[in-house]
TORKOL-4160 file (C-alpha; in steps of 0.2 Angstrom, whole numbers, padded with zeros to 4 digits, m for minus):
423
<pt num="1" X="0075" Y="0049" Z="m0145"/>
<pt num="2" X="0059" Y="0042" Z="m0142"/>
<pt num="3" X="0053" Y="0041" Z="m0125"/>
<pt num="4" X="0051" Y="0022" Z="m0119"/>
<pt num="5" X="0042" Y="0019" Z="m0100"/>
<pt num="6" X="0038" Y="0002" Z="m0092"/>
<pt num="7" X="0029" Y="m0002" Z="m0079"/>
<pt num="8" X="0035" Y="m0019" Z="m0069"/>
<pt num="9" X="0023" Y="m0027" Z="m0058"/>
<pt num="10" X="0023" Y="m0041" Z="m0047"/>
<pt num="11" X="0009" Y="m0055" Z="m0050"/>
<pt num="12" X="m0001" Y="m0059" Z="m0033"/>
<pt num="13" X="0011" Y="m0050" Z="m0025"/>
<pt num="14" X="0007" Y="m0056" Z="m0007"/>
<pt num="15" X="0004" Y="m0073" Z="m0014"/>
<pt num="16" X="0019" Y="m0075" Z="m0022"/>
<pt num="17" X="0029" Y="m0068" Z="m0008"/>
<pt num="18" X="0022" Y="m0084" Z="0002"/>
<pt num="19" X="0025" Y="m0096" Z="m0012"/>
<pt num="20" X="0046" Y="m0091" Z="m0010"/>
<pt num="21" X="0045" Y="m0102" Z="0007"/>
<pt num="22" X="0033" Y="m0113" Z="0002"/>
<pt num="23" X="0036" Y="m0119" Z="m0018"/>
<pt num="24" X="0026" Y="m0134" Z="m0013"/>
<pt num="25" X="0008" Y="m0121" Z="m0016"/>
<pt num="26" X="0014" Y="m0116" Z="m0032"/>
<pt num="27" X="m0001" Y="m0120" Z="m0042"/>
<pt num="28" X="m0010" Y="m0124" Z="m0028"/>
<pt num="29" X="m0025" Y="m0112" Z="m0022"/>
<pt num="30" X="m0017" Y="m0098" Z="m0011"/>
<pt num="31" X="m0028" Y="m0084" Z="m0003"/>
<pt num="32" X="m0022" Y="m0069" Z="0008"/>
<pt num="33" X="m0033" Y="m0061" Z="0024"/>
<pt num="34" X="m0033" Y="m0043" Z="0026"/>
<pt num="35" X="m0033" Y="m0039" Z="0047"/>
<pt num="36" X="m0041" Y="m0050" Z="0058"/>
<pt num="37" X="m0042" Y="m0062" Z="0046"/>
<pt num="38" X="m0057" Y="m0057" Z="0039"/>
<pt num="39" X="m0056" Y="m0052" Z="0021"/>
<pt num="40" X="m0047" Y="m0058" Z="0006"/>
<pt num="41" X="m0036" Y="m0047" Z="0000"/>
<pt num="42" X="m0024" Y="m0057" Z="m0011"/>
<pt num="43" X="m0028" Y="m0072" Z="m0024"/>
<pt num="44" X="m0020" Y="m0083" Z="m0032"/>
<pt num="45" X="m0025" Y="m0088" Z="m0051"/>
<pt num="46" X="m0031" Y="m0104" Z="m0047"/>
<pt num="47" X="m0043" Y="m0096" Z="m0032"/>
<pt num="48" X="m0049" Y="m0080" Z="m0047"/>
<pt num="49" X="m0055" Y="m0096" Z="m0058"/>
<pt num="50" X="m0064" Y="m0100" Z="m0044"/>
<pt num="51" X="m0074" Y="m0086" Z="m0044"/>
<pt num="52" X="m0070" Y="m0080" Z="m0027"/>
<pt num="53" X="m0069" Y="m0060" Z="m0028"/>
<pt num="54" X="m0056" Y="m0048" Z="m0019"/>
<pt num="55" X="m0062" Y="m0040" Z="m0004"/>
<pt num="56" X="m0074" Y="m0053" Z="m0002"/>
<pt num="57" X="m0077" Y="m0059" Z="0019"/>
<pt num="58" X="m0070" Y="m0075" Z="0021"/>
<pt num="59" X="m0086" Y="m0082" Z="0031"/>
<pt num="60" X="m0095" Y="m0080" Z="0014"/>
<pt num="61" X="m0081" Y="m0090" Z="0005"/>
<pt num="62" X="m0079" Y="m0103" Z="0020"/>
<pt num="63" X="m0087" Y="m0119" Z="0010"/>
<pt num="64" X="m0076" Y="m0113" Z="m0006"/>
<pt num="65" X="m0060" Y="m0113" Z="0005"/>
<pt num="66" X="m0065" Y="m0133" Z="0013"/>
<pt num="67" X="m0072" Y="m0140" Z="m0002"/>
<pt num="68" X="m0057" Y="m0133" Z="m0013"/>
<pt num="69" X="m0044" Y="m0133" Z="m0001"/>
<pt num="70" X="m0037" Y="m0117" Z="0000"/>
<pt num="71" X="m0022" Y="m0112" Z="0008"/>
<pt num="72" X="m0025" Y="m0096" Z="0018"/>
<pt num="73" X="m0013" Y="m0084" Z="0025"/>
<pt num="74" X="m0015" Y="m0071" Z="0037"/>
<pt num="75" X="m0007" Y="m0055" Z="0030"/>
<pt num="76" X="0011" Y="m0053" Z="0034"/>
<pt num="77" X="0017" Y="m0036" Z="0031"/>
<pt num="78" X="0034" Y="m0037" Z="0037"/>
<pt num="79" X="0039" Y="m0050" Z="0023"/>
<pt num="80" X="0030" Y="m0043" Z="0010"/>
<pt num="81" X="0040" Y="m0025" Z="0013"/>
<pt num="82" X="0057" Y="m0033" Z="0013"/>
<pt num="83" X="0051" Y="m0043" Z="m0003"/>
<pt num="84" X="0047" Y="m0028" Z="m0012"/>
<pt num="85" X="0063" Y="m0019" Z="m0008"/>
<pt num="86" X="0074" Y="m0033" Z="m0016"/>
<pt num="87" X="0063" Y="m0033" Z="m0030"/>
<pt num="88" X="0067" Y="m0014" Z="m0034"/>
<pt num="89" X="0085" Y="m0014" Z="m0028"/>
<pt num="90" X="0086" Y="m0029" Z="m0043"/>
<pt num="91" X="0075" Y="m0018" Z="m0055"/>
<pt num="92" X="0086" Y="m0002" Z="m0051"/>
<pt num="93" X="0101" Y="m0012" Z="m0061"/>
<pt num="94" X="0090" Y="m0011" Z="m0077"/>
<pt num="95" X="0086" Y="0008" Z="m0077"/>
<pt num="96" X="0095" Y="0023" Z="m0073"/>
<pt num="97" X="0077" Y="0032" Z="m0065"/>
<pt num="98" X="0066" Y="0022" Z="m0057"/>
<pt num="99" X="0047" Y="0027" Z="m0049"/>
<pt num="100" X="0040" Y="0016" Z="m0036"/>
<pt num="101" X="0025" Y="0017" Z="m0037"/>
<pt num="102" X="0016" Y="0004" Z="m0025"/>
<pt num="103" X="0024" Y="m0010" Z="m0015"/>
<pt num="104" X="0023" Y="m0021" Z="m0031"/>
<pt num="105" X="0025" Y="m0008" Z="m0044"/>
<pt num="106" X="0036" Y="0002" Z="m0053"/>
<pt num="107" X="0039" Y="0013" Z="m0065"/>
<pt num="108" X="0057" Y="0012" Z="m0075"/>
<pt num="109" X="0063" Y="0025" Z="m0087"/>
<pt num="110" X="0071" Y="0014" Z="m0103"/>
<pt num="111" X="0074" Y="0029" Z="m0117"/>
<pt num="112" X="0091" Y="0025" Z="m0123"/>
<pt num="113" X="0094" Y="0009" Z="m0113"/>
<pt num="114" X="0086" Y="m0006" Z="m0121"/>
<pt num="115" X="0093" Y="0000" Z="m0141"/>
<pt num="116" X="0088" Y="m0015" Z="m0152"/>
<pt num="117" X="0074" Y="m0025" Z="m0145"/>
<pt num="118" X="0061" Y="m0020" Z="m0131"/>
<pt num="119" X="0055" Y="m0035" Z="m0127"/>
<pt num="120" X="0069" Y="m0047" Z="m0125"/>
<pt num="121" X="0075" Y="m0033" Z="m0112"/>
<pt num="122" X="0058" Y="m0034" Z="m0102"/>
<pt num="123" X="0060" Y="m0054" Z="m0105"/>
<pt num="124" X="0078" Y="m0051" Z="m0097"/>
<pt num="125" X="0069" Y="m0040" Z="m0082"/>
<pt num="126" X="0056" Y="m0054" Z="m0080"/>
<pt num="127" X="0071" Y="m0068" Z="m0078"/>
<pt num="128" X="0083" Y="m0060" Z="m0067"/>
<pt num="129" X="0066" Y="m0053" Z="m0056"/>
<pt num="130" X="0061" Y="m0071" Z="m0054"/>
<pt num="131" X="0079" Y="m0078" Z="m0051"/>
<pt num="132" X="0087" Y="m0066" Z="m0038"/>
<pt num="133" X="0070" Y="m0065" Z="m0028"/>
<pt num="134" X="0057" Y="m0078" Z="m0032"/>
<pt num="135" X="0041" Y="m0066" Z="m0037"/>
<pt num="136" X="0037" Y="m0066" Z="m0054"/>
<pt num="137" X="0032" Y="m0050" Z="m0065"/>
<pt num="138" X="0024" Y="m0043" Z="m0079"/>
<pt num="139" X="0032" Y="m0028" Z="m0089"/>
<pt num="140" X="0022" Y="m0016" Z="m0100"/>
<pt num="141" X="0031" Y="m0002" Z="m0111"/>
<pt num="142" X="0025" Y="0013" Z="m0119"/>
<pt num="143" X="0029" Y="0032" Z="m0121"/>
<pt num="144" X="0018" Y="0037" Z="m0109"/>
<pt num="145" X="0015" Y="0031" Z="m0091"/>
<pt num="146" X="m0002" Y="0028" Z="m0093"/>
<pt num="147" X="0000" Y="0018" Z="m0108"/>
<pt num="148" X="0011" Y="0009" Z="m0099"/>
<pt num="149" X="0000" Y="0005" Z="m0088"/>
<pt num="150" X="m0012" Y="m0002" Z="m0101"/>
<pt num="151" X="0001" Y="m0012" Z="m0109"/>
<pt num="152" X="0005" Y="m0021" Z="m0092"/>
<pt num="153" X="m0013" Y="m0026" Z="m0091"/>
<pt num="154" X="m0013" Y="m0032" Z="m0107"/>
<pt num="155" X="0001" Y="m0043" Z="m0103"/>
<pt num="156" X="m0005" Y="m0049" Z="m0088"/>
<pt num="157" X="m0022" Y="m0053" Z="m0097"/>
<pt num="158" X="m0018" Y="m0064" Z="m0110"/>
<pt num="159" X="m0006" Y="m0076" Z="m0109"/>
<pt num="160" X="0003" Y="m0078" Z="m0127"/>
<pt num="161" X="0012" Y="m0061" Z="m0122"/>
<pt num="162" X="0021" Y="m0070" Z="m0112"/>
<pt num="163" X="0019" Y="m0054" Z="m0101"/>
<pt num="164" X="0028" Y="m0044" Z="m0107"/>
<pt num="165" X="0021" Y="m0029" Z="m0121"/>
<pt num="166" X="0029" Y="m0014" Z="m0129"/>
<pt num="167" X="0015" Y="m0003" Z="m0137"/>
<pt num="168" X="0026" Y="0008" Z="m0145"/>
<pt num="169" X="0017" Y="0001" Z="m0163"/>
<pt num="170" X="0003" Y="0013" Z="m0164"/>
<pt num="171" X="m0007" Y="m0002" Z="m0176"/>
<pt num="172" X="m0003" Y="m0012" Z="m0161"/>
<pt num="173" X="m0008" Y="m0001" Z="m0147"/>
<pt num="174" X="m0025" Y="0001" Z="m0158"/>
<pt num="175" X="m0028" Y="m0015" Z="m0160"/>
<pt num="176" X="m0027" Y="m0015" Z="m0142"/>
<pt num="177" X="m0036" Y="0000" Z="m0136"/>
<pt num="178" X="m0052" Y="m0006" Z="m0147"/>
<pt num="179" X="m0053" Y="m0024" Z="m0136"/>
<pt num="180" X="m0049" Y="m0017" Z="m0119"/>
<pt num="181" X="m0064" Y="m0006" Z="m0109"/>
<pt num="182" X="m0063" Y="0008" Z="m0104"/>
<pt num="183" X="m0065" Y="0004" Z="m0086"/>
<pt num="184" X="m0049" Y="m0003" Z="m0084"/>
<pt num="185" X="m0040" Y="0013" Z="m0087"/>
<pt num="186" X="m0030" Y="0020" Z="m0076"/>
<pt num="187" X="m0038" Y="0032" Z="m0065"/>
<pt num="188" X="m0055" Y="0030" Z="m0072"/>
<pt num="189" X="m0067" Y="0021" Z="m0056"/>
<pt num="190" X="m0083" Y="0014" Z="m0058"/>
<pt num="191" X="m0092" Y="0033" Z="m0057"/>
<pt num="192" X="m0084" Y="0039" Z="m0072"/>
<pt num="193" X="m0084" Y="0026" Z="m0081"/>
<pt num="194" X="m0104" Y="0024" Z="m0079"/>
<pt num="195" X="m0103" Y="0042" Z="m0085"/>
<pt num="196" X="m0092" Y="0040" Z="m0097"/>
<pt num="197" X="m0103" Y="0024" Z="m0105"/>
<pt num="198" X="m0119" Y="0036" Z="m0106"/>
<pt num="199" X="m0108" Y="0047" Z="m0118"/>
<pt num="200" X="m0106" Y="0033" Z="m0129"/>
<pt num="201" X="m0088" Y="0030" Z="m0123"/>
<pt num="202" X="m0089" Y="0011" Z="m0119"/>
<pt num="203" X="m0069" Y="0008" Z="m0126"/>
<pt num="204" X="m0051" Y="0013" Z="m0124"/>
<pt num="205" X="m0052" Y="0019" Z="m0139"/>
<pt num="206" X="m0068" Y="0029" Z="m0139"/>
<pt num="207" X="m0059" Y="0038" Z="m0124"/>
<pt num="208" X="m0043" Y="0039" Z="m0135"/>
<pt num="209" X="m0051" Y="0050" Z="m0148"/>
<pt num="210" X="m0060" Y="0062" Z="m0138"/>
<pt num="211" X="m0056" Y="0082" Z="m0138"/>
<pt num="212" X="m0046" Y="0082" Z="m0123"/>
<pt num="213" X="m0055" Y="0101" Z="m0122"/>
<pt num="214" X="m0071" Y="0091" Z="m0121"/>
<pt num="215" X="m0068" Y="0077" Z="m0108"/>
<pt num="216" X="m0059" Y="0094" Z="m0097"/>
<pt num="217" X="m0078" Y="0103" Z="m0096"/>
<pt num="218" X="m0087" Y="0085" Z="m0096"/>
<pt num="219" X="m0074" Y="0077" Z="m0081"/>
<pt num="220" X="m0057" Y="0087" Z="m0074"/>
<pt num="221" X="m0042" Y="0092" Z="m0079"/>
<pt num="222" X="m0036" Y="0075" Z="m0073"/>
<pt num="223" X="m0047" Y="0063" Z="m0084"/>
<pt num="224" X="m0041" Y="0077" Z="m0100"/>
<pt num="225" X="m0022" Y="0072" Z="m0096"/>
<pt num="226" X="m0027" Y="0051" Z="m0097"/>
<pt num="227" X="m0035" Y="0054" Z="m0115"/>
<pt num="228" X="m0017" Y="0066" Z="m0118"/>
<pt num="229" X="m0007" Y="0052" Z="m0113"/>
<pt num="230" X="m0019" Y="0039" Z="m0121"/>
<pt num="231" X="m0012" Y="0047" Z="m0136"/>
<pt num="232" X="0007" Y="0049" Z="m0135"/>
<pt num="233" X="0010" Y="0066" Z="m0128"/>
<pt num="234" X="0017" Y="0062" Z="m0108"/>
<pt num="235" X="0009" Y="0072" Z="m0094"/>
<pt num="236" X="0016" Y="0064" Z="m0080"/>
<pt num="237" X="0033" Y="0063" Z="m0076"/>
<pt num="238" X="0043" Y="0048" Z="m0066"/>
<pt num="239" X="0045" Y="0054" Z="m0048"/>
<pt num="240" X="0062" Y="0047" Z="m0042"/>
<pt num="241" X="0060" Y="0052" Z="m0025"/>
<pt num="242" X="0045" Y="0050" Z="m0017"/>
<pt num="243" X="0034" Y="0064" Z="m0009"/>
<pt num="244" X="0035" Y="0064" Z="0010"/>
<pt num="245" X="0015" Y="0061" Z="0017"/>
<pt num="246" X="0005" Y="0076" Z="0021"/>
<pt num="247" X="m0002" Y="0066" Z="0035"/>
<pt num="248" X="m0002" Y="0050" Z="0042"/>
<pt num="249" X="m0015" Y="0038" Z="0050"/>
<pt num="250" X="m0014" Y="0024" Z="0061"/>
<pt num="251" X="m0027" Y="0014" Z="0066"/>
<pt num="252" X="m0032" Y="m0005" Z="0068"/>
<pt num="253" X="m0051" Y="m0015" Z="0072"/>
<pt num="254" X="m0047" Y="m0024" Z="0087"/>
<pt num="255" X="m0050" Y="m0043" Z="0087"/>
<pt num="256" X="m0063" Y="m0042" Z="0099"/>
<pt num="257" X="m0074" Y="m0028" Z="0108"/>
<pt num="258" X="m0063" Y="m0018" Z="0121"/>
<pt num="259" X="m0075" Y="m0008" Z="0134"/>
<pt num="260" X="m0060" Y="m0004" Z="0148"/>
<pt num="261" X="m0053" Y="0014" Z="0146"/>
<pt num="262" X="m0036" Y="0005" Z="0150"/>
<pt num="263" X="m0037" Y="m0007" Z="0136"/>
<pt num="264" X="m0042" Y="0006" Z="0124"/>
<pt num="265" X="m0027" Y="0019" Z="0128"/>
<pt num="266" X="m0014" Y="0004" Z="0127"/>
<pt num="267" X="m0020" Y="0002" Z="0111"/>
<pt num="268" X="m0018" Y="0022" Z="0103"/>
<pt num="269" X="m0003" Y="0023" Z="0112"/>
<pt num="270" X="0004" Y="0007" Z="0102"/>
<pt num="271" X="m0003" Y="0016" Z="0086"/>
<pt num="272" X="0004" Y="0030" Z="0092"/>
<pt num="273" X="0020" Y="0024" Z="0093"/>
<pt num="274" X="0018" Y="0018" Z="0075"/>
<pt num="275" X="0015" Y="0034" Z="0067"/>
<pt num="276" X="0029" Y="0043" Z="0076"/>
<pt num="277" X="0042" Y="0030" Z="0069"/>
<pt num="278" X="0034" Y="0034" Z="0052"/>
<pt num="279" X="0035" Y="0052" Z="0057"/>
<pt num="280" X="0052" Y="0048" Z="0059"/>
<pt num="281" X="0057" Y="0040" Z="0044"/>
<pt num="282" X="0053" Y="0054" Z="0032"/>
<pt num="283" X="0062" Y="0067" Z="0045"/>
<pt num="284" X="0046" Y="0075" Z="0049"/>
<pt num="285" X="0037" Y="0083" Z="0063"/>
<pt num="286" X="0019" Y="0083" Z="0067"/>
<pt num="287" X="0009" Y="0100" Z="0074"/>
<pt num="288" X="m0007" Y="0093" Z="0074"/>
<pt num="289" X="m0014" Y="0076" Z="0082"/>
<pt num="290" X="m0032" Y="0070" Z="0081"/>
<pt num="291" X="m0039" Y="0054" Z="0089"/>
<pt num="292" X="m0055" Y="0042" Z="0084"/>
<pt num="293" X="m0063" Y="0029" Z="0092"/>
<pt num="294" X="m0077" Y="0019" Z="0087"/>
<pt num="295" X="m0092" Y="0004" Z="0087"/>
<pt num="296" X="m0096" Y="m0009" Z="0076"/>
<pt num="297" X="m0105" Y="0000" Z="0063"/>
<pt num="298" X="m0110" Y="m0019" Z="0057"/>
<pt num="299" X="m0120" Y="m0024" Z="0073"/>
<pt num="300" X="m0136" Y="m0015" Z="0073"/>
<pt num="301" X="m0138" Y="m0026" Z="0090"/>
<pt num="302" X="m0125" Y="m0013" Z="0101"/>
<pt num="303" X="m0128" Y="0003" Z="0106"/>
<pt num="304" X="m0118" Y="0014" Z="0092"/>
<pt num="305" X="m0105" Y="0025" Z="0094"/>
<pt num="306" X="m0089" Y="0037" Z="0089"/>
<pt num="307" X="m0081" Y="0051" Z="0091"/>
<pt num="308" X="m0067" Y="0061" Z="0086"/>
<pt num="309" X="m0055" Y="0075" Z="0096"/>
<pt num="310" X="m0039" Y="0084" Z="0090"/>
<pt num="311" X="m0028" Y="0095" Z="0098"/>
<pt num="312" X="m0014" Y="0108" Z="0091"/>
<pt num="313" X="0003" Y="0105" Z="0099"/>
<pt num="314" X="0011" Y="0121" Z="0105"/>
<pt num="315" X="0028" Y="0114" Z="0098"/>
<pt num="316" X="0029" Y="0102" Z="0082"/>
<pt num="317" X="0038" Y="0087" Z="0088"/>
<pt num="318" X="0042" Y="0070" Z="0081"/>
<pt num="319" X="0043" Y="0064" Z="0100"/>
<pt num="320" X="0034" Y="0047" Z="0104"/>
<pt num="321" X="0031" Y="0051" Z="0122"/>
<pt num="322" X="0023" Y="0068" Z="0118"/>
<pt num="323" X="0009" Y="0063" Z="0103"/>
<pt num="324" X="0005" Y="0047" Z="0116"/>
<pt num="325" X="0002" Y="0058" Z="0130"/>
<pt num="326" X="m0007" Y="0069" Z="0119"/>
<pt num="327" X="m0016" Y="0057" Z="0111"/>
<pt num="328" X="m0021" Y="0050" Z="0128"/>
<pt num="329" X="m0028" Y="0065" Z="0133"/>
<pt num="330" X="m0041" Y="0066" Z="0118"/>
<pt num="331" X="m0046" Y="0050" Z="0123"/>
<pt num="332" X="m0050" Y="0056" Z="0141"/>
<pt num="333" X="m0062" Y="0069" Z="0131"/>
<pt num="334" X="m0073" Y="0057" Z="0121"/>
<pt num="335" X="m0071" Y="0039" Z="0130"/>
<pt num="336" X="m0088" Y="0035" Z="0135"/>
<pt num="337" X="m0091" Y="0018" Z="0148"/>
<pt num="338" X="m0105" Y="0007" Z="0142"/>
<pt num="339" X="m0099" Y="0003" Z="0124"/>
<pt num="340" X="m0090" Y="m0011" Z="0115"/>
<pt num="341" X="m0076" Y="m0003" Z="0106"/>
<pt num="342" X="m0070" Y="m0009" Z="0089"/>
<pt num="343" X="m0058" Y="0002" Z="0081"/>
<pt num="344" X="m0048" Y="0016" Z="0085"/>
<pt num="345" X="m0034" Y="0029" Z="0078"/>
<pt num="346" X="m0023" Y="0042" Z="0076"/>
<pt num="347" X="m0019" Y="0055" Z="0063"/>
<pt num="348" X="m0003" Y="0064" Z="0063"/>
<pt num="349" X="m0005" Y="0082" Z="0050"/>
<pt num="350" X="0001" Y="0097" Z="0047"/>
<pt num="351" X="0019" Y="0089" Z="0042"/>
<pt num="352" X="0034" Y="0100" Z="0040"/>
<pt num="353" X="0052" Y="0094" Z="0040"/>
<pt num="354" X="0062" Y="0094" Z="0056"/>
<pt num="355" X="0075" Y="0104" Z="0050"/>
<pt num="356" X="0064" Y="0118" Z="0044"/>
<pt num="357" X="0066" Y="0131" Z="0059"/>
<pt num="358" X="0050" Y="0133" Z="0071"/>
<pt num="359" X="0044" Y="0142" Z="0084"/>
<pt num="360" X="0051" Y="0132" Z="0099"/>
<pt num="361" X="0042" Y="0131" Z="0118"/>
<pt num="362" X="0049" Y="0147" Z="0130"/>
<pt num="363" X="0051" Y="0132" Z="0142"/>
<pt num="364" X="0058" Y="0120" Z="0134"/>
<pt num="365" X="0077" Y="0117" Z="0136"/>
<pt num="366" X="0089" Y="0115" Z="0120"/>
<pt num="367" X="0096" Y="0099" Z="0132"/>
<pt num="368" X="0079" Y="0093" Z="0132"/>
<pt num="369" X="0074" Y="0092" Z="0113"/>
<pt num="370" X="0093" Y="0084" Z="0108"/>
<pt num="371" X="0090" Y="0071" Z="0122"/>
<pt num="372" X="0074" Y="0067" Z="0116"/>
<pt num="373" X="0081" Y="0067" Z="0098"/>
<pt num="374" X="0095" Y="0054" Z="0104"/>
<pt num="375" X="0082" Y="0044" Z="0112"/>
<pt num="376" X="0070" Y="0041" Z="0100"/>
<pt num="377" X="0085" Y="0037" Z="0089"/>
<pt num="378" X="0088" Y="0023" Z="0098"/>
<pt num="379" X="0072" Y="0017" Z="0102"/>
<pt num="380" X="0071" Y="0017" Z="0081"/>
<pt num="381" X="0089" Y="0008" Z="0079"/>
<pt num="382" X="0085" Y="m0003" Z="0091"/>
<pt num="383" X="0067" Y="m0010" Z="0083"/>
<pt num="384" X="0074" Y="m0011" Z="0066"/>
<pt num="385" X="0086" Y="m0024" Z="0073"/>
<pt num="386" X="0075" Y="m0032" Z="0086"/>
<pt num="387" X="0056" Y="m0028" Z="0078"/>
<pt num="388" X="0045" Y="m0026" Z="0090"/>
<pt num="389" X="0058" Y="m0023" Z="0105"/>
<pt num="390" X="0052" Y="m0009" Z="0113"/>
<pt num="391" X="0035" Y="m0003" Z="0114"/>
<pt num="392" X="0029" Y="0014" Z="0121"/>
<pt num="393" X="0013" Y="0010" Z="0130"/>
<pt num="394" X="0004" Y="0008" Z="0145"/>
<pt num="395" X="0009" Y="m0001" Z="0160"/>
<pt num="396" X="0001" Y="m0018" Z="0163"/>
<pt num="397" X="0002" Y="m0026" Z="0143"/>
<pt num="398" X="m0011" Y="m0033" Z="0138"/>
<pt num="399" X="m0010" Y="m0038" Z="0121"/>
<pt num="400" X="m0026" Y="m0050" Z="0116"/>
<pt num="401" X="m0035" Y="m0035" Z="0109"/>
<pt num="402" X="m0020" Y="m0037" Z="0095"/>
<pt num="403" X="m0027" Y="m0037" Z="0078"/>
<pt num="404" X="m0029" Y="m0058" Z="0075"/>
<pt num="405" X="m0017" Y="m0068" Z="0064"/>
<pt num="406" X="m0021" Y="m0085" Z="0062"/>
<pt num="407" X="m0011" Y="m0092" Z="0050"/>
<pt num="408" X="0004" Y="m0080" Z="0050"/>
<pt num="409" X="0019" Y="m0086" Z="0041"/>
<pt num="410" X="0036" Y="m0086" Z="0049"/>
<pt num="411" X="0046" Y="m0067" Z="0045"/>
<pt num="412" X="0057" Y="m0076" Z="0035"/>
<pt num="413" X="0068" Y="m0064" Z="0031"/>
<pt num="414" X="0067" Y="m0050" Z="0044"/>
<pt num="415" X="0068" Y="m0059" Z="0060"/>
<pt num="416" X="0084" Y="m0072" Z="0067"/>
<pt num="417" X="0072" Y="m0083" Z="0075"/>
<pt num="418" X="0061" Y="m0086" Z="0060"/>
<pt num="419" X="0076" Y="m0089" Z="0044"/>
<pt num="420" X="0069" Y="m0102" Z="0034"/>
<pt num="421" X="0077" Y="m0120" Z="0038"/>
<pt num="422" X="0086" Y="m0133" Z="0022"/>
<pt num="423" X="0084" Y="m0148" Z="0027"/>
């Protein structure tokens, strides 16, 4: 049986996930701010016509955003992770494996399922998607994941698909491969592809019908596998369950400069605090922590600074109390008075999970670890429920350094207060 792959993802995700509440900005020009409101992130189509580019700093765009009247939204992470899991919990019911593969992708394994007709399948996807959550999709089919990938691009592209696209048809899929460049393949960035054009390569199907052997002592192993998969034969497999993180990174620019040591350490200890619940989620424990702190690279007006310190734990521990307190004393090590501070961080590594047996502290007490374990189980049960509820941090709050969210939307769907009122 012929292998069949598609790829489902969501259109403007973070847009769409604010047009749910608001249906009277569908077709209106909606934009998204990365933190601190100062980047676009997200786009609607009406605001791409426009010509304003992702990434792009909202002060450059301002005059765009007046004359045009764009609807901007801070970003609201929250809502956008609960939208995403009802969108995979309905696209789970169309396929027995499923990869997700970003907050608005995934990958769905339909070999044997949809037996007559691809596309009204991927049209069935697309409906019930739209219905039971709101957020529209594009669904691209192949055999392979990465020509899946290019399928879904094509759909998303040009319009009279409908968005949806099975390349299964090889005169189809070269048809295809001819009009697309090779840029827009997946994995291949703006370095390869300007090495890539100076081999002649300028298409996806100039990369298609390369030697694999050739592109491998040209490029990687990893570029040889695209042109692999470009032609049929599947080199990567559908991961159902996702890899725990090697590491993990916590770290935010402030909304304005912080100089006070105080202000600084509440800060890390609240990122700290975010990256041992994420420690925890996966059932992990960290042995190693290192801290950052920086000045605005940007303002060639200050005096510049950063540095960086990291510290081996003697015991690995998922404990928020302990990676704060270590993370505290790094801090100590590398603060300097005198500078305006505008980001700092925290990096949890060397992960292993917390059942794996370690070696334990002589003077640590068996009581002490399970009461610890107990408490930060609680402390996590209790801020599922109540986001936001308990905060592990220094005394004295003072929380106007907080990353600045203008035009946040209400959490519509993951806090009481904020469920979205019928009138």
């Amino acid at each position: 049986m012929e292998t069949l792959l598609a790829l489902v993802d969501c259109n403007n995700f973070y847009v769409s996930c604010e047009r749910v509440f608001r249906p009277d900005l569908v077709g209106k020009p909606v934009a998204v701010l990365s933190n601190n409101d100062g980047c676009i992130v997200a786009r609607s189509a009406e605001v791409k016509a426009l010509g304003i580019k992702m990434g792009v700093p909202l002060y450059q765009v301002r005059h765009l955003v007046k004359r045009h009247h764009i609807k901007l939204f801070s970003s609201n992470y929250s809502l956008y992770a609960d939208m995403s899991a009802r969108v995979m919990t309905v696209l789970e019911t169309f396929a027995p494996s499923l990869e997700i593969y970003s907050i608005d992708e995934a990958f769905l394994d339909l070999t044997g399922v949809c037996k007559d007709n691809s596309n009204d399948y991927a049209r069935q996807i697309k409906k019930t998607v739209q219905r039971h959550t709101g957020i529209p999709v594009c669904v691209g089919m192949a055999s392979t994941k990465t020509l899946a990938k290019l399928a879904n691009y094509a759909a998303k592209k040009w319009p009279h698909t409908g968005g949806v696209l099975d390349l299964s048809d090889p005169i189809r899929r070269e048809k295809l491969m001819k009009l697309v460049a090779v840029k827009e393949v997946w994995g291949v960035g703006s370095r390869t592809t300007a090495r890539l054009e100076t081999l002649g390569i300028h298409t996806v199907w100039d990369l298609a019908n390369q030697p694999a052997d050739y592109i491998q002592s040209q490029f990687n192993v990893v570029l040889a596998r695209t042109v692999l998969e470009l032609n049929g034969v599947a080199c990567l497999e559908l991961e159902e369950i996702a890899p725990d993180k090697q590491q993990i990174v916590c770290s935010r620019s402030f909304s304005r400069r912080l100089t006070d040591y105080r202000e600084l350490s509440q800060a890390l200890a609240e990122f700290c605090s975010r990256a041992a619940e994420k420690l925890r989620r996966q059932h992990s424990v960290a042995s190693h922590i290192s801290v950052f702190i920086r000045t605005s690279p940007f303002n060639a007006n200050e005096p510049q600074y950063q540095r960086a310190a990291s510290m081996q734990l003697p015991t690995a521990s998922q404990d928020s109390r302990v990676i704060i307190t270590t993370a505290n004393r790094l801090l100590k090590g590398i603060f300097k008075e005198g500078y305006a501070y505008q980001k700092c961080g925290v990096q949890l590594s060397k992960l292993q999970p917390e059942s794996k047996a370690c070696q334990f502290d002589l003077f640590m007490q068996d009581s002490n670890k399970v009461e610890s374990l107990q408490l930060m189980k609680t402390i996590d049960r209790i801020n599922r429920r109540y986001p936001k509820s308990i905060t592990l941090a220094a005394t004295g709050l003072d929380n106007r350094w907080q990353t600045k969210r203008e035009n946040v939307s209400p959490h519509y769907t993951t806090d009481w207060r904020e469920l979205v009122a019928i009138k």
